[in-house]
BAFI-3210 file (N, C-alpha, C; in Angstrom, 3 decimals, decimal comma, padded with zeros to 6 digits):
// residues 219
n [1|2|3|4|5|6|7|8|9|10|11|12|13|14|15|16|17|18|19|20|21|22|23|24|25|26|27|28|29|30|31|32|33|34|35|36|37|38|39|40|41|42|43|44|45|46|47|48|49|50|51|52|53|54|55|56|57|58|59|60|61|62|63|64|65|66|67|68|69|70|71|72|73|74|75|76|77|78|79|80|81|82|83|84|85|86|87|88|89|90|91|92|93|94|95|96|97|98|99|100|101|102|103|104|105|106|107|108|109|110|111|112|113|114|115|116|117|118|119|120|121|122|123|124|125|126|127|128|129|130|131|132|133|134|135|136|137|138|139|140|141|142|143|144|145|146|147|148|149|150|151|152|153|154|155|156|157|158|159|160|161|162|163|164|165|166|167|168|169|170|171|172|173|174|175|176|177|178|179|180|181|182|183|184|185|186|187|188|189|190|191|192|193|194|195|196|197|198|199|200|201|202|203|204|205|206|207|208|209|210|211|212|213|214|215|216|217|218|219]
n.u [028,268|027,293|026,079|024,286|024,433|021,746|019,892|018,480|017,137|016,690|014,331|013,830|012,774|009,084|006,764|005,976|006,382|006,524|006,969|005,485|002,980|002,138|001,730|-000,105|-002,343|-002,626|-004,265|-004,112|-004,289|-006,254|-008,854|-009,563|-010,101|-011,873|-013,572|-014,460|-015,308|-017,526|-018,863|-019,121|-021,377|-023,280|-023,625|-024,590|-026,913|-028,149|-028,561|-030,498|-030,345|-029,220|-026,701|-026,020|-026,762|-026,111|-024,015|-023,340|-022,184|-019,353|-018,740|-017,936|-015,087|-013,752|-014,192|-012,782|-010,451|-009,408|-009,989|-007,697|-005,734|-005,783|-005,479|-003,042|-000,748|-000,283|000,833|003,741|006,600|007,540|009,244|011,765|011,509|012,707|015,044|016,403|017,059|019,072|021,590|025,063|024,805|027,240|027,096|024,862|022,072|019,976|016,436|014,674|011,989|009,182|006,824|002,844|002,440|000,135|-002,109|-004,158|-006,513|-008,097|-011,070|-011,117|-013,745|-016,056|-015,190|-014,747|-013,580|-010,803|-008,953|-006,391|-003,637|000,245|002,284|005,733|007,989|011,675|014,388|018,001|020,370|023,445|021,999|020,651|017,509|016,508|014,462|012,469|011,705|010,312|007,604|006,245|007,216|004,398|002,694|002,656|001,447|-000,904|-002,272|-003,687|-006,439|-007,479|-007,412|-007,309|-005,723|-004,401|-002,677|-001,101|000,383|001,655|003,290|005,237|006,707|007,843|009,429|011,315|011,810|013,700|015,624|016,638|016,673|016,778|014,336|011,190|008,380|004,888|002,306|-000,986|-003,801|-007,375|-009,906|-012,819|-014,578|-016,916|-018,001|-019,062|-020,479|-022,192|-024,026|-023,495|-023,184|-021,127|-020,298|-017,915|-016,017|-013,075|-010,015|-007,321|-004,659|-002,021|001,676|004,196|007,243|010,308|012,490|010,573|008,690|009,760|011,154|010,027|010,961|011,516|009,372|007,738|009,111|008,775|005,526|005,400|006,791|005,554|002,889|003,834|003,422|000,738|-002,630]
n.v [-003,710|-001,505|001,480|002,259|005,403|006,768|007,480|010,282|011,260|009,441|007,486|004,653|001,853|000,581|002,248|005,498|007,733|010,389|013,351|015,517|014,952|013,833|016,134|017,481|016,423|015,928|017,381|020,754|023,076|025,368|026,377|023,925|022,357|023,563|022,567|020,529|019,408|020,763|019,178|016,749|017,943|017,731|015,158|013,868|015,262|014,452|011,673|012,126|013,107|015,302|017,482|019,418|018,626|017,390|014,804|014,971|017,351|018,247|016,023|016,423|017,473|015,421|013,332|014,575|015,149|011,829|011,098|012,810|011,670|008,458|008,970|009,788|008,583|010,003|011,954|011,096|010,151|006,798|005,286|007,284|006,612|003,290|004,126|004,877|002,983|001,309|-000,938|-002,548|-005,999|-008,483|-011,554|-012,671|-014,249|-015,138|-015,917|-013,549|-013,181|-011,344|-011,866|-012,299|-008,566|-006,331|-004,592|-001,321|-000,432|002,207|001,504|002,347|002,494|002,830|004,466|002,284|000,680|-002,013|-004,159|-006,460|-008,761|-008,806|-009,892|-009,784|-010,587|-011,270|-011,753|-011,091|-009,062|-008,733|-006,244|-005,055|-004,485|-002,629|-004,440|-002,945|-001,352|-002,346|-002,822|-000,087|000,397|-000,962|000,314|002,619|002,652|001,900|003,896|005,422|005,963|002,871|000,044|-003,236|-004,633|-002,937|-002,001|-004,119|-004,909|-002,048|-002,279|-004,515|-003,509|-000,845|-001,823|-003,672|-001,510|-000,233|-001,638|-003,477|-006,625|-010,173|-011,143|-010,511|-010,893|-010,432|-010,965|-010,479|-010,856|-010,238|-008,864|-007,493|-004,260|-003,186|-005,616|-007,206|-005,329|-004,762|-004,855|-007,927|-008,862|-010,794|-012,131|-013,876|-013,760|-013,360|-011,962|-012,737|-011,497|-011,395|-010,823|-011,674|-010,794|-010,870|-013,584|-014,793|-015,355|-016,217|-019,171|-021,985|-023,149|-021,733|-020,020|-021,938|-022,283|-020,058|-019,817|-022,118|-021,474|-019,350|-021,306|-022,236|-022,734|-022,663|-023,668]
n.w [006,283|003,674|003,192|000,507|-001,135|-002,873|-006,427|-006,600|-008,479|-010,899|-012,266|-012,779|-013,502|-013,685|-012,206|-012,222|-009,105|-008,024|-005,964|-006,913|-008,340|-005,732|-004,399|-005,455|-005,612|-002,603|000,593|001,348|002,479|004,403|003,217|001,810|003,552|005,019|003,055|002,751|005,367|005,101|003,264|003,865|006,392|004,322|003,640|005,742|006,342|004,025|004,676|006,345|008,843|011,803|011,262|013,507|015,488|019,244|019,264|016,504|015,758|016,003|013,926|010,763|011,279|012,455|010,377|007,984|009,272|009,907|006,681|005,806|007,594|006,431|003,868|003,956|002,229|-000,138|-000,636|000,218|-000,542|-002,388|-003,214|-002,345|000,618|000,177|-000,551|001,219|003,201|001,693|001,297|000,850|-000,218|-000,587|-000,523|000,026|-001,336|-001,334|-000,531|000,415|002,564|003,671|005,872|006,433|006,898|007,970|006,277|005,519|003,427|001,493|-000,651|-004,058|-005,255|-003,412|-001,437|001,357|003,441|002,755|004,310|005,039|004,675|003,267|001,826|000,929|-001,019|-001,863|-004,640|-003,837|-005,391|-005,061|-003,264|-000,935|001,316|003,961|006,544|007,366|006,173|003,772|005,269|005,018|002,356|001,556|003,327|002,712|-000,096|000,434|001,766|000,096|-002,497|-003,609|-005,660|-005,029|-006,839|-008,039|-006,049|-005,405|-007,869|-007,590|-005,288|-006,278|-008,724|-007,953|-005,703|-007,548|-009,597|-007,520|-005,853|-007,669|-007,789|-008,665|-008,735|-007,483|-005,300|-004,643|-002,826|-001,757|001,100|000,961|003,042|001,979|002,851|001,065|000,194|002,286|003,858|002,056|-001,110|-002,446|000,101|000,980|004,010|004,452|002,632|000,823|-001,353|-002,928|-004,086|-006,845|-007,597|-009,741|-010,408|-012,486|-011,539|-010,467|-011,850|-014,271|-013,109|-012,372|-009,686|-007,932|-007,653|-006,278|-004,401|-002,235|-002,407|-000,621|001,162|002,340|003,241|005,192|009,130|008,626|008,454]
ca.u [027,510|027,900|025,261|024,285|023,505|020,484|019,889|016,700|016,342|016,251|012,967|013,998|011,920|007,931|005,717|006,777|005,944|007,206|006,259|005,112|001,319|001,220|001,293|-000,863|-003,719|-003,068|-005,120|-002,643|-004,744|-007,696|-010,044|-009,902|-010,058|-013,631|-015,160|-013,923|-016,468|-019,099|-019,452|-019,444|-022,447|-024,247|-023,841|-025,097|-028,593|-028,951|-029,002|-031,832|-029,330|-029,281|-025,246|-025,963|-027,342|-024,632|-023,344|-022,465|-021,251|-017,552|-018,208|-017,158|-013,929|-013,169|-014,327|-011,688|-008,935|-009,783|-009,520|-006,498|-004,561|-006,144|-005,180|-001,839|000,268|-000,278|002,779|004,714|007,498|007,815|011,099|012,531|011,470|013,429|016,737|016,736|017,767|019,439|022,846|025,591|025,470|027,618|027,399|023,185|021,821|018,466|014,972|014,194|010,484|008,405|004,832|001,623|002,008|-001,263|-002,329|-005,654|-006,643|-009,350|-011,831|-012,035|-015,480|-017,009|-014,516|-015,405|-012,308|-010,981|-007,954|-005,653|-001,975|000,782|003,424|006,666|009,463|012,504|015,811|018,815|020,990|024,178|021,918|019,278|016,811|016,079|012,886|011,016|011,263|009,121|006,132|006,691|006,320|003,082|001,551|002,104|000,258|-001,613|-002,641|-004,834|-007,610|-006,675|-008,124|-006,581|-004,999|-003,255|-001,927|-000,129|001,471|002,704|004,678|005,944|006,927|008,217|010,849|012,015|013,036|014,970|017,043|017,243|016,879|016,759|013,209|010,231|007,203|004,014|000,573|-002,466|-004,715|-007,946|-011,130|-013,698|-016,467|-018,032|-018,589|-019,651|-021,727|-023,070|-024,213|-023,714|-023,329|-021,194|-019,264|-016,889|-014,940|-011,503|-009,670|-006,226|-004,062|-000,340|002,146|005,355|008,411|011,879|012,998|009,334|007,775|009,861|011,242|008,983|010,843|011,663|007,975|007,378|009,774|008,035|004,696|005,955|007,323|003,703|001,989|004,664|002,457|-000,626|-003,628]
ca.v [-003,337|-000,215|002,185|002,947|006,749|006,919|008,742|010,599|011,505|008,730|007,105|003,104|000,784|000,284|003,376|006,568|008,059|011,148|013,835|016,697|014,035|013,519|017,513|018,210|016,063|016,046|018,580|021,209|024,866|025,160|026,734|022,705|021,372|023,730|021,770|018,598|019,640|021,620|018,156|015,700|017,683|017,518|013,809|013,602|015,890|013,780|010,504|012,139|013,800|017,203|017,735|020,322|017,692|017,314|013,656|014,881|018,571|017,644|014,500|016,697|017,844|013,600|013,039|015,305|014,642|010,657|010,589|013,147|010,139|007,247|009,348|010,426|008,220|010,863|012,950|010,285|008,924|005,292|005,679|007,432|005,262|002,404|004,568|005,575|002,219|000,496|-001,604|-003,642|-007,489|-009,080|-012,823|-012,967|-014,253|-016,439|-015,791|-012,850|-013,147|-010,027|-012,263|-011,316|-007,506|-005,777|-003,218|-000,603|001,212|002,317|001,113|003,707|002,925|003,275|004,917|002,000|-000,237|-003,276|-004,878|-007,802|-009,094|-008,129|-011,290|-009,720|-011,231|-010,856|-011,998|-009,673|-008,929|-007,676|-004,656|-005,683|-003,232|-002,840|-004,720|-002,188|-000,293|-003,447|-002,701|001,138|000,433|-001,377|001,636|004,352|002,924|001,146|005,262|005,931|005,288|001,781|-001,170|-004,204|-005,202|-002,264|-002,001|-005,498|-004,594|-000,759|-002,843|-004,980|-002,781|-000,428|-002,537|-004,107|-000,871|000,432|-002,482|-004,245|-007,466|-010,509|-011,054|-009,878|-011,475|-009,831|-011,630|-009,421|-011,013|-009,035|-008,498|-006,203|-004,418|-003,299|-007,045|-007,178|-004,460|-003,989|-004,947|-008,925|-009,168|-012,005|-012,187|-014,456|-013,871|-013,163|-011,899|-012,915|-011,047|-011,167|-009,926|-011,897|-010,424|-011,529|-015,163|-015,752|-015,451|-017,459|-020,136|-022,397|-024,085|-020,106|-019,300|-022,878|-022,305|-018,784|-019,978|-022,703|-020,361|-018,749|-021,851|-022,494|-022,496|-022,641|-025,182]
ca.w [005,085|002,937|003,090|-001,045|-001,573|-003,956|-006,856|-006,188|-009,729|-011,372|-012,387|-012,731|-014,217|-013,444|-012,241|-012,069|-008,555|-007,928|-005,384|-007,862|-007,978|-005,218|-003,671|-006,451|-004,950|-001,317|001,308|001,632|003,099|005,446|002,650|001,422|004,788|004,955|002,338|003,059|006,817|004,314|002,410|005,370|006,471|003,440|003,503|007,162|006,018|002,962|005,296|007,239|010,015|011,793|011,642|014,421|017,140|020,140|019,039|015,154|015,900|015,941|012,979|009,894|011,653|012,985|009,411|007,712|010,017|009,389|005,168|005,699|007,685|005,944|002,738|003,723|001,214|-001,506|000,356|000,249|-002,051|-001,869|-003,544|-001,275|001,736|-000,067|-000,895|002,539|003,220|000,839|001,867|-000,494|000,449|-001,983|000,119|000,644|-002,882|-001,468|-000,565|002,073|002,234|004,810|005,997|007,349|006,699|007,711|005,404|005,378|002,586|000,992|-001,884|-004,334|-005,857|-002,908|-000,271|002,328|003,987|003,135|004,710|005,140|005,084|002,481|001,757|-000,209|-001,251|-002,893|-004,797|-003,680|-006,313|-004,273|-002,387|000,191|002,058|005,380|006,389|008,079|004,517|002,899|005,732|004,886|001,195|001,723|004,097|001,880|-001,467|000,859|002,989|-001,045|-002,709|-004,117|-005,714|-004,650|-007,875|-008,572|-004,953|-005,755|-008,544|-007,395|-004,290|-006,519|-009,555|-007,307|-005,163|-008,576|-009,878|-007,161|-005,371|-009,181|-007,692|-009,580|-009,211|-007,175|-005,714|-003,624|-002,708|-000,807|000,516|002,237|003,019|001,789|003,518|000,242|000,104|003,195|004,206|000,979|-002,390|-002,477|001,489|001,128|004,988|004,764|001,676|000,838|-002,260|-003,245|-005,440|-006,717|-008,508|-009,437|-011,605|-012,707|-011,097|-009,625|-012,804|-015,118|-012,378|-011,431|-008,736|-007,211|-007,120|-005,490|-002,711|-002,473|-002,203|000,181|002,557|002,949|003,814|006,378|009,697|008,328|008,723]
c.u [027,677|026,702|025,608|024,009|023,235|020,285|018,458|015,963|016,258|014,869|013,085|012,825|009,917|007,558|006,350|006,017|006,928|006,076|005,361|003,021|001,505|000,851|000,186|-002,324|-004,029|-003,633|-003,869|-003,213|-006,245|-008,831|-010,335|-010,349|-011,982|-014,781|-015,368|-015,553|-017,890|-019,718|-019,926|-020,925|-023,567|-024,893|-024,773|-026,299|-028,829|-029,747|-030,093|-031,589|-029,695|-027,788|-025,065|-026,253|-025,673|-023,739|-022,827|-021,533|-019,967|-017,436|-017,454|-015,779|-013,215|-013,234|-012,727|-010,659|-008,908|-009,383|-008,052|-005,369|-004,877|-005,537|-003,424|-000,358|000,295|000,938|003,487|005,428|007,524|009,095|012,018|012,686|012,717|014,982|017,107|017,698|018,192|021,049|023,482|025,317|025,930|027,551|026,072|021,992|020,324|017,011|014,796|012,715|009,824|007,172|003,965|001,751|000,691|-001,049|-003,919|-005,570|-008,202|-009,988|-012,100|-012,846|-016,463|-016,385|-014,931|-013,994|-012,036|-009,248|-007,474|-004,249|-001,472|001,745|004,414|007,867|010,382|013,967|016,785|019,712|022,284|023,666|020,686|018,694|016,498|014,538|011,907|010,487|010,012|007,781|005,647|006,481|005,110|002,304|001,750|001,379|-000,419|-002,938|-003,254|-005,593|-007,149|-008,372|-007,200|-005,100|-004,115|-002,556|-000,976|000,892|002,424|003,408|005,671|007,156|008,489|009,911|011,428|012,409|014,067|015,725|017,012|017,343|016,481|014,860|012,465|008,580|006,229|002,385|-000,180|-003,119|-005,638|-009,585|-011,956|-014,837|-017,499|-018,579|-019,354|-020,619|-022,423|-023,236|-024,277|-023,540|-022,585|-019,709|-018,179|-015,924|-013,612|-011,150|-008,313|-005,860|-002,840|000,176|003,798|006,223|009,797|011,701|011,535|008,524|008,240|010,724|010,330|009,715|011,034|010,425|007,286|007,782|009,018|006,601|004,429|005,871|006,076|002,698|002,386|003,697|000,899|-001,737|-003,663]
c.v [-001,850|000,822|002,741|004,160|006,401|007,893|009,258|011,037|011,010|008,258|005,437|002,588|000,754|001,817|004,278|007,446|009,065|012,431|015,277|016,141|014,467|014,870|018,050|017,804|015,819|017,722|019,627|022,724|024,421|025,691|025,015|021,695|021,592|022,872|020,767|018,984|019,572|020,171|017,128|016,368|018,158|016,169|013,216|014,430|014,987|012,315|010,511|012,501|015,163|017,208|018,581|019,915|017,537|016,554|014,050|016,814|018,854|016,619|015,496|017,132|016,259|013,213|013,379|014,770|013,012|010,344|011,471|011,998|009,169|007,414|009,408|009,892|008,920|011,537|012,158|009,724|007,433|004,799|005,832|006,951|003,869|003,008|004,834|004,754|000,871|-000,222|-002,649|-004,526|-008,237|-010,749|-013,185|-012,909|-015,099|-015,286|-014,655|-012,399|-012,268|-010,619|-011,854|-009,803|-006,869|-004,521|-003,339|-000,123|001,349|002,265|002,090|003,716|003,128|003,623|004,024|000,649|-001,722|-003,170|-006,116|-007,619|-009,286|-010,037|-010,394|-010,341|-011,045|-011,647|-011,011|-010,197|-008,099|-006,169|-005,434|-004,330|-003,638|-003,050|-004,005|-001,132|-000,979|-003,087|-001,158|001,279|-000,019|-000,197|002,416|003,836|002,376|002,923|005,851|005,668|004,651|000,791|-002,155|-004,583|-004,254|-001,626|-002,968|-005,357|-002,848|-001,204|-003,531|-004,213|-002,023|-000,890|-003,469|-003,327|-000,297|-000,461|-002,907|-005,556|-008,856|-011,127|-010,661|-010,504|-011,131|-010,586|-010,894|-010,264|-010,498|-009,587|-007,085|-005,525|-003,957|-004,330|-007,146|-006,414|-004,124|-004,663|-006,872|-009,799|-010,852|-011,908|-013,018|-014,768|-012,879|-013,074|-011,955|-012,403|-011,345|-011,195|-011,030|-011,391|-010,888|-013,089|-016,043|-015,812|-016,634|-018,471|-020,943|-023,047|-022,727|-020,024|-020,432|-022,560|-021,154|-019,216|-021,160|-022,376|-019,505|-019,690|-022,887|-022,188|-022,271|-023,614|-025,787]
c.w [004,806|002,650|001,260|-001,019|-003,161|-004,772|-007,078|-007,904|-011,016|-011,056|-012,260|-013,705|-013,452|-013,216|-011,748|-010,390|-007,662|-006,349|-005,818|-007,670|-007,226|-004,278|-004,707|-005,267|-002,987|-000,201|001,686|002,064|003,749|004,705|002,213|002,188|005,143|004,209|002,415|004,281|006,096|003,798|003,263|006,022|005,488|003,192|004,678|007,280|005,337|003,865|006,560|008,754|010,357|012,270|012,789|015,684|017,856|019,243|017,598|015,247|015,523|014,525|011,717|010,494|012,062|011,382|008,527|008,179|009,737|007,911|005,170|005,949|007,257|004,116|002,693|002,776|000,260|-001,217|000,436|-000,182|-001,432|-002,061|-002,665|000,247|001,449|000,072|-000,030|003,023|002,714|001,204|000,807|000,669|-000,708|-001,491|-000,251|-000,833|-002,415|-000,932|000,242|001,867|003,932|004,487|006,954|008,014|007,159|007,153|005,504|004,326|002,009|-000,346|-002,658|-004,808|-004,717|-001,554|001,264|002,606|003,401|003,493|004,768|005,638|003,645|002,573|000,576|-000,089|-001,953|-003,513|-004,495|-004,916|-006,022|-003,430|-001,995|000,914|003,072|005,442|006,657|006,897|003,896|003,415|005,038|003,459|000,723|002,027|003,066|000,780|-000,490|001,552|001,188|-001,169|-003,823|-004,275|-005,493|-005,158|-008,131|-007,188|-004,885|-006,387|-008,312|-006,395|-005,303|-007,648|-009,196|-006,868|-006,639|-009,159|-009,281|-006,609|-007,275|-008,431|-008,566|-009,649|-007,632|-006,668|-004,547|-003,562|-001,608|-000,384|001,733|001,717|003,101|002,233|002,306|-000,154|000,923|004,127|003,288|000,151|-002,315|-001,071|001,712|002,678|005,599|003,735|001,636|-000,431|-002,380|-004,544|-005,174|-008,078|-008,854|-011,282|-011,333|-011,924|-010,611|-010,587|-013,741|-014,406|-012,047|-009,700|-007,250|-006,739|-006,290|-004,510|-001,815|-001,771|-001,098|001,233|003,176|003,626|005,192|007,475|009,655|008,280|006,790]
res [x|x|x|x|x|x|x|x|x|x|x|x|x|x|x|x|x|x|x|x|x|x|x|x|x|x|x|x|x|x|x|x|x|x|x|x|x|x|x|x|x|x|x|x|x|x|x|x|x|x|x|x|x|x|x|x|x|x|x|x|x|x|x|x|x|x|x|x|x|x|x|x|x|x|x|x|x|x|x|x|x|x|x|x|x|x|x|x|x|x|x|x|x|x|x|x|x|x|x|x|x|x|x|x|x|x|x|x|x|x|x|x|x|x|x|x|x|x|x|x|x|x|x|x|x|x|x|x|x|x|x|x|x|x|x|x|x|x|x|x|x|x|x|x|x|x|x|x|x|x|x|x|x|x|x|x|x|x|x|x|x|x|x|x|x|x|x|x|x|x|x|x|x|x|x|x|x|x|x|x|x|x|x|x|x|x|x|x|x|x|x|x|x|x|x|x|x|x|x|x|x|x|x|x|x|x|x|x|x|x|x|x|x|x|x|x|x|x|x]
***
């Protein structure tokens, strides 16, 4: 196989994600890192805390360091993860489907976890990517502050503009603790999302085999 060099400055097709964002909004000097601490213990007085007792002393600094790596997909092209490794296969035209993914990220209406498992799939279109890229484009939108739905469609989007394959198809599915620790307390639900473009959208018998292939091993 033929290693492709990538052109980094192209944009392709679907969302534009460049690294200009995302240095804009990630923590980048220690006067930002202070307030990030300063705010953590404002939050930990309001809830009726003394931030100064032994056991929280250290929490705004675990705090901080914590949304920095839970955040850290803002620094990150997703782009360039893919172009890294991109390979001709002019023979390998069927299904290559990447299941049970785990992905974290975080809720942004109310900065509080939910997780699951990622399912992508793809048509190659003469250029295939290395799989460990597919988990790799999950973690980084996955390392923001995300709502489900539009975490679905920036994997899928994404890997459809830079291999160009002939179609595209991603399903989430997770659990939320703002469900669950909060507000309608319901603990045993589950939200399914997905995203399908090119061959999995207007095929039906593509997005059958597709959806098939997921319930392979399953009760």
């Amino acid at each position: 196989m033929n290693r492709i060099r990538a052109d980094k400055n192209r944009t392709g097709r679907g969302l534009k994600v460049g690294k200009a964002s995302a240095e804009t909004i990630a923590p980048d000097n220690a006067n930002g890192r202070a307030k990030v601490e300063d705010a953590v213990r404002v939050i930990i007085r309001h809830v009726g805390e003394d931030p100064d007792r032994d056991g929280l002393k250290r929490t705004p600094a675990r705090v901080a360091s914590a949304y920095e790596f839970l955040t850290s997909g803002y620094s990150k092209d997703p782009k360039e993860a893919i172009n890294d490794a991109l390979f001709v296969e002019q023979d390998y035209q069927e299904m290559i489907l990447c299941k049970d993914l785990d992905f974290y990220s975080l809720c942004e209406h109310h900065l509080l976890p939910f997780m699951g498992k990622a399912h992508v799939a793809y048509l190659p279109n003469r250029k295939i990517v290395g799989i460990s890229k597919l988990a790799r484009l999950v973690e980084i939108y996955a390392r923001r502050l995300q709502v489900q739905e539009r975490l679905t469609t920036q994997i899928a989007q994404t890997l459809m503009s830079e291999i160009d394959p002939l179609g595209v198809a991603v399903v989430l599915e997770a659990e939320h603790l703002c469900m669950r620790m909060r507000g309608v307390e319901k603990q045993n639900s589950y939200v399914t999302t997905s995203a399908m473009l090119g061959a999995f959208r207007t095929h039906t018998e593509t997005r059958q085999e597709f959806m098939q292939l997921l319930r392979n091993g399953k009760p």
